[in-house]
C-alpha positions in Angstrom: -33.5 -20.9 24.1 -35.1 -17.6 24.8 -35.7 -15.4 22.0 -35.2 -11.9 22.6 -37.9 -11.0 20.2 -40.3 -12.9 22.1 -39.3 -10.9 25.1 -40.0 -7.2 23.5 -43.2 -9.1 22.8 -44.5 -9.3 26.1 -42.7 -7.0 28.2 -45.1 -4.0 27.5 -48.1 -5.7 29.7 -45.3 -7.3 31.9 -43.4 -6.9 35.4 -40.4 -5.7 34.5 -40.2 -2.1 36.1 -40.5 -4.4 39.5 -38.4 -7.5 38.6 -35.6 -4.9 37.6 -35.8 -2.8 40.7 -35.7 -6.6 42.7 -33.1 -7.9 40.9 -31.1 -4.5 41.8 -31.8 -3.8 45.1 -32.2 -7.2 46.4 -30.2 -9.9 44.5 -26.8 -11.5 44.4 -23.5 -9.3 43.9 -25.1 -6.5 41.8 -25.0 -4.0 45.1 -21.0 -4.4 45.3 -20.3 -3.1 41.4 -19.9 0.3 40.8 -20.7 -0.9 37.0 -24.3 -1.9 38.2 -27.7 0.2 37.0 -31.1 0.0 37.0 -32.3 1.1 33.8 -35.6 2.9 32.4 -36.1 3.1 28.5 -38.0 2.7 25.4 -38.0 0.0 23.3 -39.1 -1.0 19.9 -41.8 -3.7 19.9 -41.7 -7.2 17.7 -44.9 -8.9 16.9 -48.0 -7.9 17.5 -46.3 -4.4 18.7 -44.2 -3.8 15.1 -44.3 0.0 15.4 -45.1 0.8 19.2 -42.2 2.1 21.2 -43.1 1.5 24.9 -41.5 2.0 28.5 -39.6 -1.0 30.1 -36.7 -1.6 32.7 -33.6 -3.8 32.9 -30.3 -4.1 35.0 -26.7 -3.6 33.1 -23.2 -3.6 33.9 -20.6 -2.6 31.5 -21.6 -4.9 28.8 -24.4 -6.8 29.8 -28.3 -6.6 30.0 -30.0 -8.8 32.8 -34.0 -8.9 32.2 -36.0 -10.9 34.4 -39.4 -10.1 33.2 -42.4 -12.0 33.5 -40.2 -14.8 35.2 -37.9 -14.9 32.5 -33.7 -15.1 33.1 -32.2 -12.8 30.0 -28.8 -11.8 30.1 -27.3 -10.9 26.8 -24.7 -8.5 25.6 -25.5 -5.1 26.0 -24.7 -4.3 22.2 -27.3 -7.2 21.4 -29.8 -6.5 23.3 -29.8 -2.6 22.1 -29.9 -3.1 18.9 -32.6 -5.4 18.7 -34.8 -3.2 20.5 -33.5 -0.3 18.9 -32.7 1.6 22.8 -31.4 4.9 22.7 -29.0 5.7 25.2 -30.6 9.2 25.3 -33.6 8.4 26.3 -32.8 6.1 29.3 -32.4 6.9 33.2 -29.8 5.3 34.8 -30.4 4.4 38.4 -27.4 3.1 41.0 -29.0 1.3 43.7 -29.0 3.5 46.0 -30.4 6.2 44.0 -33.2 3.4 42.8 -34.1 2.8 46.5 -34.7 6.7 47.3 -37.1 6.9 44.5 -39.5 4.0 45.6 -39.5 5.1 48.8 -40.3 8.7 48.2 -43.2 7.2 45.7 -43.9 4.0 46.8 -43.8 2.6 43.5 -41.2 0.4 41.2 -41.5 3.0 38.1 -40.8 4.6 35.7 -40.0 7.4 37.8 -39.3 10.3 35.3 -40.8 9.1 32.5 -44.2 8.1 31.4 -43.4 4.7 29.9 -46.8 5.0 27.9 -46.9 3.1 24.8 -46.0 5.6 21.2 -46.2 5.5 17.8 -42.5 4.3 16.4 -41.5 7.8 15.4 -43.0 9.8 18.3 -40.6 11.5 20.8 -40.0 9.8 24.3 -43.0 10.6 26.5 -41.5 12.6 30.0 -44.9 13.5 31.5 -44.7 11.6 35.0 -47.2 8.8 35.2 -49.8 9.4 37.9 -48.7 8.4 41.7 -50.3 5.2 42.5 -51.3 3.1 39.8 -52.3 -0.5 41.8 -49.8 -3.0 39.2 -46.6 -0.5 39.9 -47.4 -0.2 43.1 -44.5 -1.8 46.0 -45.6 -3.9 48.9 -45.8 -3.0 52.1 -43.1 -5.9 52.9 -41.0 -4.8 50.3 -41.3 -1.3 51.4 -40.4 -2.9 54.9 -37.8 -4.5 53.6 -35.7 -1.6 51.5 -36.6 0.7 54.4 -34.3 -1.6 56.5 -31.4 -1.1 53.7 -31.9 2.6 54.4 -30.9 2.4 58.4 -28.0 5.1 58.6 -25.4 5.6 61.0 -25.1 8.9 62.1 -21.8 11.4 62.7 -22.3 11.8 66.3 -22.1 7.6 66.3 -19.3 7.2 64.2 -17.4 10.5 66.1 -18.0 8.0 69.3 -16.5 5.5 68.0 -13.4 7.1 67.2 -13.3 9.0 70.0 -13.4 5.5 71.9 -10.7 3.7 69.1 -8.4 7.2 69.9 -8.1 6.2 73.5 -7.5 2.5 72.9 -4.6 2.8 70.2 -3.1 6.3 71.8 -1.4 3.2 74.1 0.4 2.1 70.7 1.0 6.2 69.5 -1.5 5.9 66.5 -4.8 8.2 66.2 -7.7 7.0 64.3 -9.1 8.7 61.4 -12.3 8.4 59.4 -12.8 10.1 56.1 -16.0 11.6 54.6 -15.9 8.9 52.4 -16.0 6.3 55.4 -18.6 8.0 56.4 -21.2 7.5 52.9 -20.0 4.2 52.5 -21.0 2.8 55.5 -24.3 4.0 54.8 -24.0 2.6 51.4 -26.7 0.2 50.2 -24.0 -2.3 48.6 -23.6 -3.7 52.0 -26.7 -6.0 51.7 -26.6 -6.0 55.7 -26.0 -1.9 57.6 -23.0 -2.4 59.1 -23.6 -1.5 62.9 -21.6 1.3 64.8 -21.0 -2.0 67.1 -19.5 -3.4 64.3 -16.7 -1.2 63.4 -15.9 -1.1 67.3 -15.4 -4.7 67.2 -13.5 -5.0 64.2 -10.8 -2.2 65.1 -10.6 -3.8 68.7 -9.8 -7.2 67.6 -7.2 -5.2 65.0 -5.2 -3.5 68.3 -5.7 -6.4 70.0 -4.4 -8.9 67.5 -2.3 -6.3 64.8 -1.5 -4.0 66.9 2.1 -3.8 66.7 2.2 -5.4 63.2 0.2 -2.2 62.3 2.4 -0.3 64.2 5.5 -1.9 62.5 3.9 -0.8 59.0 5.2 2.6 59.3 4.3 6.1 57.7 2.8 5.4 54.4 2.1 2.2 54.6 -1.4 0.9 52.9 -3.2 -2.8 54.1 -6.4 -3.6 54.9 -8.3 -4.5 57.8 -10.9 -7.7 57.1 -13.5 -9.1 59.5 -13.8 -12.7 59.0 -16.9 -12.8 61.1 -18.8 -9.6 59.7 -17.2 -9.7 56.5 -15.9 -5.9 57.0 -13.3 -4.8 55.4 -11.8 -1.6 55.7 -9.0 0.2 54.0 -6.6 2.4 55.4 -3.3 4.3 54.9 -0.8 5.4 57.8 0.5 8.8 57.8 2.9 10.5 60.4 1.8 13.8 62.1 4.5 15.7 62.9 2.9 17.9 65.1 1.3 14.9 67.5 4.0 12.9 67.2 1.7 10.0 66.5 1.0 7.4 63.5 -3.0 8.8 62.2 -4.6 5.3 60.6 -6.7 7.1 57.9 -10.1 5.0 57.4 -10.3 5.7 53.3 -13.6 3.3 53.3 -15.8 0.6 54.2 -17.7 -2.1 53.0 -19.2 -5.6 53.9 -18.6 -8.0 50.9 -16.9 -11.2 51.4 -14.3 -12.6 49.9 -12.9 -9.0 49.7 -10.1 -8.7 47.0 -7.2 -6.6 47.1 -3.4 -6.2 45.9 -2.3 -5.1 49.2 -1.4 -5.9 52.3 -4.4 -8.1 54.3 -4.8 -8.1 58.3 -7.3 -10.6 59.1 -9.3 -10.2 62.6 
């Protein structure tokens, strides 16, 4: 078993401002939970660093701590894990991912960011002076600066107003107008989506829907709520109906977007 003590051991000379920034932007399901965050904070040592407080980084959800350091696999309860390294919530930064993924590329490093993470004297107050720009063992790689670049491929307005435009013609043959929100919009920008999801993509996906739902959708009726799922992309996309009385028409209002598979809901779900 892995001792937690052993762990605030090492992790001053260890890896963990890059393991944590991995683990969040690269890894698993952590990009598809709002609960997800990168964390920078100071921690008490054990050992041979009994009265140092010193910078480190972890991922948590609601009530867990995932440390990965120095090839280690921690995940303990959050309440745990804070106590034993006496962590102040105060003193932390909390990251989502795509806030984590905006900082490395604007420094090109893993962290800390805005804090020092220098190594203090127990009772000393959290050092914030920013840590010099370019320090070699916090530095990112150019193919992982490659590859979170690729997470950061946006989709523009004018694409996604041709897209509806196009989807407006094809389901004015049904009466319904196509609508997508502001929130549509971020999300399919979103770095939770692991893959971008493609202007293409959303064409295809609302094609196959008038083409295979079309008058099931239809049938749905003002008010309605279902969602739309891509079995091939893995798309799904949410959407209430609402009458406009001064069109005359059905408006299918996109309220968001996401790739994730296996997508859950309560409601109603249209498989293309």
């Amino acid at each position: 078993m892995i001792k937690l003590r052993v762990i605030l051991e090492e992790i001053a000379r260890g890896d963990c401002y890059q393991s944590a920034g991995s683990y969040i932007l690269f890894d698993g399901d952590v990009r598809f939970s709002d609960d997800y965050r990168l964390v920078h904070g100071m921690v008490d040592g054990q050992g041979a660093l009994q009265g140092k407080r010193f910078g480190h980084a972890w991922v948590e959800d609601n009530n867990t701590v995932y440390d990965y350091s120095n090839g280690k696999s921690l995940e303990i309860p959050k309440v745990a894990y804070y106590g034993i390294g006496n962590i102040r919530k105060e003193d932390n930064k909390y990251y989502t991912p795509d806030e984590a993924r905006k900082w490395i590329l604007k420094t090109d490093e893993w962290g800390p960011w805005e804090m020092s993470g220098d190594t203090v004297d127990i009772y000393e107050d959290i050092p914030t002076k920013q840590r010099d720009v370019g320090e070699e063992d916090m530095r990112v790689s150019q193919k992982d600066l490659d590859k979170i670049r690729s997470l950061n491929e946006t989709v523009t307005q004018n694409q996604l107003d041709d897209v509806e435009a196009y989807l407006d013609k094809l389901f004015s043959a049904i009466g319904i107008d196509i609508e997508f929100t502001r929130h549509f919009m971020d999300r399919v920008n979103d770095i939770r989506n692991r893959k971008s999801i493609e202007p293409e993509e959303i064409e295809d996906l609302f094609t196959k829907a008038y083409e295979d739902r079309g008058q099931e959708i239809k049938k749905l009726g003002a008010n309605a709520e279902a969602v739309i799922t891509d079995m091939q992309s893995d798309i799904n996309v949410p959407f209430v109906l609402r009458y406009n009385s001064s069109s005359k028409k059905l408006e299918l209002i996109s309220k968001t977007v996401m790739r994730k598979l296996n997508f859950k809901t309560t409601g109603k779900k249209l498989t293309v």
